[in-house]
C-alpha positions in Angstrom: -23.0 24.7 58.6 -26.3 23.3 56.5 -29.4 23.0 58.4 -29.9 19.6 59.9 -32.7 17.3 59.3 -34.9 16.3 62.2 -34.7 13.0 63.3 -36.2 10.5 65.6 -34.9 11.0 69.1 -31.9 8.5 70.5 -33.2 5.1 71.1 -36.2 5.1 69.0 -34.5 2.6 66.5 -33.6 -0.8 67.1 -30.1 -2.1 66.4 -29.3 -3.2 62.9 -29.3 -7.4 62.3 -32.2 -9.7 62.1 -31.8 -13.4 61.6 -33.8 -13.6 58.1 -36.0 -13.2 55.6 -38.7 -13.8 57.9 -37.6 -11.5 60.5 -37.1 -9.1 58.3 -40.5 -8.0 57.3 -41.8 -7.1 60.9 -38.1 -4.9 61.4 -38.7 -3.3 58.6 -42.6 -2.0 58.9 -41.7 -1.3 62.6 -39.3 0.7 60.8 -41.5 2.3 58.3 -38.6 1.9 55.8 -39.7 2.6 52.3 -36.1 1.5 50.4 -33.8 -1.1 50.9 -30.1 0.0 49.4 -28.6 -3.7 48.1 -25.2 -3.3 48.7 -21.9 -5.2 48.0 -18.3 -4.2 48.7 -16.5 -4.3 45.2 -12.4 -4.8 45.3 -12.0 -0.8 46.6 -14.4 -1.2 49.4 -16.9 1.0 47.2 -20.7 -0.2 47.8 -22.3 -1.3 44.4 -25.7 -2.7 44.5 -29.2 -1.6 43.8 -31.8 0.2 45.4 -35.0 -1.2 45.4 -38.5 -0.7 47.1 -39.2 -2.8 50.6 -42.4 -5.0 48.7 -39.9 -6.1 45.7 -37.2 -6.8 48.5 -39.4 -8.7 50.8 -41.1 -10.5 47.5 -37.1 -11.3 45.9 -34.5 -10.9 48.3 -31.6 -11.6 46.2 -30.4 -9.9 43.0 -28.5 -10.2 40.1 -25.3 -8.2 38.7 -22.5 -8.9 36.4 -19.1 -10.5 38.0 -17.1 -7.4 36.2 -18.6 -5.4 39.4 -15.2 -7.7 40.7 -13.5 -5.9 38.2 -14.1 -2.3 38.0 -11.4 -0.2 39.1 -11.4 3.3 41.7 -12.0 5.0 38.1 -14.7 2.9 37.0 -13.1 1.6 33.8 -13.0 -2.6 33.3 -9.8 -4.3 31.9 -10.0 -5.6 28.9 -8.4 -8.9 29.8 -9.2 -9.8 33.1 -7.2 -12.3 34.8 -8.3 -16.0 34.8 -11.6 -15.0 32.9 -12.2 -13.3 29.6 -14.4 -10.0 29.0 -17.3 -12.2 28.4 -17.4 -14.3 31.0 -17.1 -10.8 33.1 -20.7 -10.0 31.9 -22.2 -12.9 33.4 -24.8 -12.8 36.2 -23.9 -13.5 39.7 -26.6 -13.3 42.2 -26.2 -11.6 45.7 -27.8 -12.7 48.8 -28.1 -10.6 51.7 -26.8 -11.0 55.3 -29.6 -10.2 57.5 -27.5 -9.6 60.2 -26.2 -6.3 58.7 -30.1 -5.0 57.9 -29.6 -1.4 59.5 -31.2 2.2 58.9 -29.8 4.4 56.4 -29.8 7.5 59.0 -28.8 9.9 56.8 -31.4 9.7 53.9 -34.1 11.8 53.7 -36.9 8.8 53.1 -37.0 5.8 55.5 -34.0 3.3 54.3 -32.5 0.8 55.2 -29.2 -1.2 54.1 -27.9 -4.7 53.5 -25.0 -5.9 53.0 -24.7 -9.0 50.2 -22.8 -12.4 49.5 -22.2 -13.0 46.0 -22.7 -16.5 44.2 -22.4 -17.5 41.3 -26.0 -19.4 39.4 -24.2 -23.4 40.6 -24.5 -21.9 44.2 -20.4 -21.3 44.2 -19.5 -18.4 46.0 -17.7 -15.5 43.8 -13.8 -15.9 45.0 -13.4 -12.2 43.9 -16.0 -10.9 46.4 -13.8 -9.1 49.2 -16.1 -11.2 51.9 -15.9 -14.1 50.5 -11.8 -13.9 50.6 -12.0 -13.0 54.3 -14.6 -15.6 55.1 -11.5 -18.1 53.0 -9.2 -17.0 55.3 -11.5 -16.9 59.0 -12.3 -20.5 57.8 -8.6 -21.8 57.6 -8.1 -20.8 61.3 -11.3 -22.4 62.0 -10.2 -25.7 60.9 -7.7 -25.6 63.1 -10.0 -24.6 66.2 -8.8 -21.2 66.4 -11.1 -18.1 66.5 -9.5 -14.8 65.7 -10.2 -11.3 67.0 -9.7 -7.7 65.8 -10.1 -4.6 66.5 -9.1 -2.1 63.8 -8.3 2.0 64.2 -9.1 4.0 61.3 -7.5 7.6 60.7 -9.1 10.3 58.2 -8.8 13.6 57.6 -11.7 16.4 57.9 -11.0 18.9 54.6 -12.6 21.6 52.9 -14.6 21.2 49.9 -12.4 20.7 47.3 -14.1 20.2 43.5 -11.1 21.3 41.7 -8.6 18.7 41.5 -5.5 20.5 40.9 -6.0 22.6 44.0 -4.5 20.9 47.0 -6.5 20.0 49.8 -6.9 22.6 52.7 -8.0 22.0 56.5 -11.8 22.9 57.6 -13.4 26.1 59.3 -14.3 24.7 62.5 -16.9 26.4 64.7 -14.3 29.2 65.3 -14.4 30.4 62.2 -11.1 29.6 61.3 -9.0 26.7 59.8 -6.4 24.4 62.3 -3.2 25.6 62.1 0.0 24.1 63.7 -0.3 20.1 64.8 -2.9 19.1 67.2 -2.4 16.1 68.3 -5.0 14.9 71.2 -6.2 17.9 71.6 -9.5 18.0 72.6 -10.1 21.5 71.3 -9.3 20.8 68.3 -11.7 17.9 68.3 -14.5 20.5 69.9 -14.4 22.1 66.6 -16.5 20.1 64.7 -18.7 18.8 67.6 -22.0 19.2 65.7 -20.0 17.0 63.0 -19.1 14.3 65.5 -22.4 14.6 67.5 -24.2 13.4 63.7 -21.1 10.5 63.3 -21.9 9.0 67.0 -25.8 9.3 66.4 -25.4 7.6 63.1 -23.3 4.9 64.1 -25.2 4.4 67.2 -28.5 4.0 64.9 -26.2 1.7 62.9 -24.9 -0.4 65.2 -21.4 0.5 65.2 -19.4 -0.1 68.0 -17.1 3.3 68.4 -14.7 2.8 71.3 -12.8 6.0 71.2 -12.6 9.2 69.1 -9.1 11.0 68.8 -7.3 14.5 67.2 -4.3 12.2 65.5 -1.0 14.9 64.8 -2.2 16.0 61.2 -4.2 19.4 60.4 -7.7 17.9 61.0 -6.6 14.2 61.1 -9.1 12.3 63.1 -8.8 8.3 64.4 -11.7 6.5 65.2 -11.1 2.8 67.5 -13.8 0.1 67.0 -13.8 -2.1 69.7 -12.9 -5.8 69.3 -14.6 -8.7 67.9 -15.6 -10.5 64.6 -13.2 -10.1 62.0 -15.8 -10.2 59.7 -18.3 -7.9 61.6 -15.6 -5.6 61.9 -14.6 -5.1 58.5 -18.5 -4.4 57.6 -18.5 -1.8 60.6 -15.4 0.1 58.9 -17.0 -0.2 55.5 -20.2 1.2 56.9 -18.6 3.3 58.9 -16.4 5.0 56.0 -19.9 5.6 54.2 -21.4 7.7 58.0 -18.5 10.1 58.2 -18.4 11.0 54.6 -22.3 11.2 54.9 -22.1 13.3 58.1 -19.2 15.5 57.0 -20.7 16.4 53.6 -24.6 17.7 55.8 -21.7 19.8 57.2 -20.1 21.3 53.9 -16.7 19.6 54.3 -15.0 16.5 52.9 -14.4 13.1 55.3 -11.3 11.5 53.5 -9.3 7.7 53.4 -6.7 9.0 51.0 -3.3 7.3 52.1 -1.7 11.1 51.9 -3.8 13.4 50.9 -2.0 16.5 52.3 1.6 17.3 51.4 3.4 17.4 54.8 0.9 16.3 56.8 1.1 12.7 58.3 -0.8 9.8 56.6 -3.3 7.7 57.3 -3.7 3.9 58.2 -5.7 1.6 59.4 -3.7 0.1 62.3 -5.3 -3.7 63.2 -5.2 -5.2 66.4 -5.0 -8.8 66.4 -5.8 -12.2 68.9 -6.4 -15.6 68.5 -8.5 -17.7 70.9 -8.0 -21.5 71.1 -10.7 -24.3 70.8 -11.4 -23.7 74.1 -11.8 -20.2 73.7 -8.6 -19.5 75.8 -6.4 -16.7 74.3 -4.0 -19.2 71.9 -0.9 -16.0 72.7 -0.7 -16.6 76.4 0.9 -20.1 78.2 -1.9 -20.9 80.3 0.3 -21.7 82.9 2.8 -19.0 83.4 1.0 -16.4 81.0 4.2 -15.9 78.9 4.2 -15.4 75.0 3.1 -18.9 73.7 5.6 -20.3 70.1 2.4 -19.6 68.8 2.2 -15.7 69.2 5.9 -15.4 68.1 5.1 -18.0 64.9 2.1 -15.3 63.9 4.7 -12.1 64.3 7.0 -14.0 62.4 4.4 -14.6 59.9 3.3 -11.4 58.8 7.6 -10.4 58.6 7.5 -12.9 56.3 4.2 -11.9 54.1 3.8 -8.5 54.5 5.8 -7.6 51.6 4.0 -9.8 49.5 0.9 -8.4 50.7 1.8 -4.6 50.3 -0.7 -4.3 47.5 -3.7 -5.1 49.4 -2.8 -3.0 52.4 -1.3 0.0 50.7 -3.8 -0.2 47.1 -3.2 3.1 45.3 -0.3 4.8 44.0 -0.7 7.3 46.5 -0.6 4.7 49.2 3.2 4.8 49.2 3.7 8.7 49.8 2.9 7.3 53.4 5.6 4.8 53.4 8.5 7.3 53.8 10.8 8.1 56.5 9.8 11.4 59.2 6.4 10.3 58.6 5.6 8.8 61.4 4.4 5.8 59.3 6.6 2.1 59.7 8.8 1.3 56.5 9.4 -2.1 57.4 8.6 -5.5 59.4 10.1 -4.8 62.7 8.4 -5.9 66.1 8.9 -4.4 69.2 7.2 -4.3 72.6 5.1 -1.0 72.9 7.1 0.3 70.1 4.8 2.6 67.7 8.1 3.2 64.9 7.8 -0.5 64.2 5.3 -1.6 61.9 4.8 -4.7 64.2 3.8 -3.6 67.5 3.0 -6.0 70.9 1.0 -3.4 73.1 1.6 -3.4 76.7 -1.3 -5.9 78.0 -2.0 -8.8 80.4 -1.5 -12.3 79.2 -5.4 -12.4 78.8 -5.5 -9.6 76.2 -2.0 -10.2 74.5 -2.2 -9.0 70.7 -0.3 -7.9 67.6 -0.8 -4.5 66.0 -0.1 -4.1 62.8 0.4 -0.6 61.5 1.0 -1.0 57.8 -2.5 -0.6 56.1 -3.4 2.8 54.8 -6.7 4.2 55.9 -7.6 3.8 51.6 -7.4 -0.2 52.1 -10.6 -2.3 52.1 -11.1 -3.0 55.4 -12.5 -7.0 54.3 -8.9 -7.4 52.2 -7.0 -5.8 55.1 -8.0 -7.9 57.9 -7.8 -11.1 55.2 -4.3 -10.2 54.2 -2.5 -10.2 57.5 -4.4 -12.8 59.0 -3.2 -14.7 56.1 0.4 -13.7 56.7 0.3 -14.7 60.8 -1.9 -18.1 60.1 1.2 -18.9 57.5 3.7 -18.2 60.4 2.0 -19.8 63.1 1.4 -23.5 60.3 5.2 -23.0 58.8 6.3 -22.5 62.7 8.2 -19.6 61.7 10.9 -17.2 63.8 10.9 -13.8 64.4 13.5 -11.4 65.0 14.2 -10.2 67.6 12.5 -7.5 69.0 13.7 -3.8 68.2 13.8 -1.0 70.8 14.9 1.6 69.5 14.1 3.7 66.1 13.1 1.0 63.9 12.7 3.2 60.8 16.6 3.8 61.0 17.2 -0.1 59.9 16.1 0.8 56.6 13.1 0.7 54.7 12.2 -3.3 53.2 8.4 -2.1 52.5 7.7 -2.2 48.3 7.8 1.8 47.6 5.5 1.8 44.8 2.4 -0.1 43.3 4.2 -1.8 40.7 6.9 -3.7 43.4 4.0 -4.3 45.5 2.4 -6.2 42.7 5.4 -8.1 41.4 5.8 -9.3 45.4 2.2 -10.5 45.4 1.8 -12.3 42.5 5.4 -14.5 42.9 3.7 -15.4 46.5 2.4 -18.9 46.2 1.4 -19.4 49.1 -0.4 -16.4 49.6 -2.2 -17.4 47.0 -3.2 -20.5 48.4 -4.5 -19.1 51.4 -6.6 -15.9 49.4 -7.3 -17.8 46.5 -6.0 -17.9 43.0 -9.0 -16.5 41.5 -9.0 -13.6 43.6 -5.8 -12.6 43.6 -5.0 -12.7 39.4 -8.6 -10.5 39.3 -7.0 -8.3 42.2 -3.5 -7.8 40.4 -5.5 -7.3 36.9 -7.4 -4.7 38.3 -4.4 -2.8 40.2 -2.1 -3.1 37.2 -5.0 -1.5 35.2 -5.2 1.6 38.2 -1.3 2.0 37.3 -1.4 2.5 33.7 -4.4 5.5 33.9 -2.6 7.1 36.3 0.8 6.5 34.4 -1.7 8.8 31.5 -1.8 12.0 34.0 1.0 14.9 34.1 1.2 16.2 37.7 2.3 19.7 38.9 5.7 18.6 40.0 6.2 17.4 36.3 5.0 20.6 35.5 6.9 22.8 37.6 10.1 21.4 37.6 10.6 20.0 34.1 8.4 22.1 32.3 11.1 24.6 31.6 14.2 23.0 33.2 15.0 20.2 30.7 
């Protein structure tokens, strides 16, 4: 373990959010924060920005980069041709403005920081379609037109690995405070999770200084796979809680020599990863819109919504499951779904209805990959159930047994995915046209580089046999 850096004792810092500019000032000198990281969420859920001291901050809030940050891939190349714009228009400014309701402490820095999240815009005052918030804010707005308020709640699973800084080497479990790696599956075990308390007791103190909500923390059945349950709310709160939370435990896991990791499958034989999301929809009247009032049985509504995301899942396959390695999760005896079943309290569906009162009735959907941007998630299958629930769709019926025995009708790879997405109309009414030709752009672009790399299997099996 590396020595830990002393910090302020619990409760000394005040929750992250202020109202604005104004308020700002007096949080941050109460603060004594020196920096201000500019953040925004690009299309990976990577945080791009600038870094800037508080005086310039205070003095210019917003800032300027160019709309390619839209487009940069997980390698950090840009497309030539990009979608609905050319390169040049790419390398225009676009000016971000931040949400001072996300202003929080940087815990883990060695200089007082803090952190803000931005909105992009583009110089008319037009917000950038391509910005991941702005797509979810599209969709959160369609539901409220119609007087409904959703809620989520997602669960995020990750794996704890050793350093790893050669890539060809596969990944290997931790040494926990025992000295030795996890062997064998560990599921719920609470030993297992006492491993890496001094890991977990940074993660809670850094969320708590943060502001993130953790419900529950869990040993899932992979060698040092962890979940982490947010509790419910905001859709759009929530997806900036799992993108700041993805930044704590790969912040508090490296102060402890080891690797915090979203990859969809990052261990051969070993479960994956997702990012299961609970969701609910409250009426006008802020009533839950999946419960009768009267007799508290599943409304057409809630039944619409399930039928909605059988419909549009597919289609959205490439937002939920982004890399090529997302689809080494989608496999049978993986424990992951490989289709659009539903079933009541039925975890080898990828449609789930938990076992609830009518007051808390909600659909999970446990499709996304832990690797998904949390902002693109939530939008996608939103999108999907508000399309059911407007188009009055049907489901199927529900399935009790093995659901992963009816087949697999999940895309298997990237490229199907991305055929499914852009023939979807209209999905692409509902996330915008902009974003999703600069989303399929830059995922088709992901596919040829790694279409460029030769990987051990081709290596050891054809190397010599054909």
């Amino acid at each position: 373990m590396t020595s830990r850096k002393k910090r302020p004792p619990p409760g000394s810092r005040e929750k992250r959010g202020v109202a604005s500019l104004e308020a700002a000032g007096p949080w941050l000198a109460r603060q004594s924060i020196e920096e201000i990281e500019c953040v925004v969420p690009d299309l990976a859920g990577v945080a791009r920005g600038k870094i800037m001291p508080v005086r310039k901050f205070l003095g210019a809030p917003s800032m300027n980069l160019p709309l390619a940050v839209f487009y940069q891939t997980i390698t950090g190349d840009f497309p030539e041709v990009m979608g609905t714009i050319s390169a040049v228009q790419s390398d225009t400014d676009i000016f971000l403005n931040p949400d001072f309701a996300t202003l929080a402490v940087v815990p883990w820095a060695q200089d007082p920081t803090a952190q803000v999240i931005h909105d992009a815009f583009h110089p008319d005052g037009r917000p950038v379609e391509e910005a991941p918030r702005q797509v979810l804010r599209r969709v959160l707005g369609l539901y409220r037109d119609r007087g409904w308020t959703p809620v989520v709640a997602p669960e995020l699973e990750f794996y704890l690995v050793d350093k790893n800084t050669d890539p060809d080497y596969p990944l290997r479990p931790p040494v926990g405070r025992s000295g030795r790696p996890e062997t064998g599956r560990q599921g719920y075990s609470i030993a297992a999770v006492n491993e890496f308390d001094a890991l977990f007791e940074d993660m809670y103190e850094y969320s708590d200084a943060q502001g993130l909500e953790i419900d529950t923390l869990i040993h899932e059945s992979g060698v040092a796979q962890m979940e982490i349950n947010l509790r419910h709310g905001d859709p759009l709160e929530l997806a900036d809680q799992v993108f700041m939370f993805k930044r704590t435990i790969r912040e508090a896991a490296l102060e402890h020599d080891i690797y915090a990791t979203f990859m969809a499958k990052p261990m051969a034989g070993e479960p994956g990863s997702a990012m299961h999301i609970h969701q609910s929809i409250l009426d006008a009247d802020g009533r839950p819109l999946f419960s009768d009032r009267k007799t508290g049985e599943a409304t057409r509504a809630y039944l619409s919504f399930i039928a909605g995301q059988q419909r549009y899942l597919p289609a959205v396959m490439a937002v939920l499951a982004p890399y090529v390695n997302s689809y080494r999760r989608i496999a049978r005896g993986t424990g992951a779904p490989v289709n659009t079943q539903w079933g009541h309290d039925n975890r080898t569906c990828g449609l789930r209805a938990p076992p609830s009162d009518p007051a808390n009735r909600r659909l999970e959907n446990r499709i996304p990959s832990s690797d998904a941007n949390p902002y693109l998630a939530i939008a996608a299958v939103l999108a999907a159930g508000w399309l059911g629930m407007t188009q009055d769709l049907t489901p199927t019926e529900p399935v009790a047994t093995d659901a992963s025995a009816l087949g697999i009708e999940l895309p298997r790879n990237l490229l199907e995915a991305l055929v499914l997405f852009e023939q979807c109309e209209a999905l692409k009414d509902v996330l915008g046209g902009i974003f999703c030709g600069a989303y399929a752009t830059v995922k088709r672009a992901e596919y040829e580089t790694f279409m460029q790399t030769i990987s051990p299997w081709e290596r050891e099996f054809l190397l010599l046999n054909v």
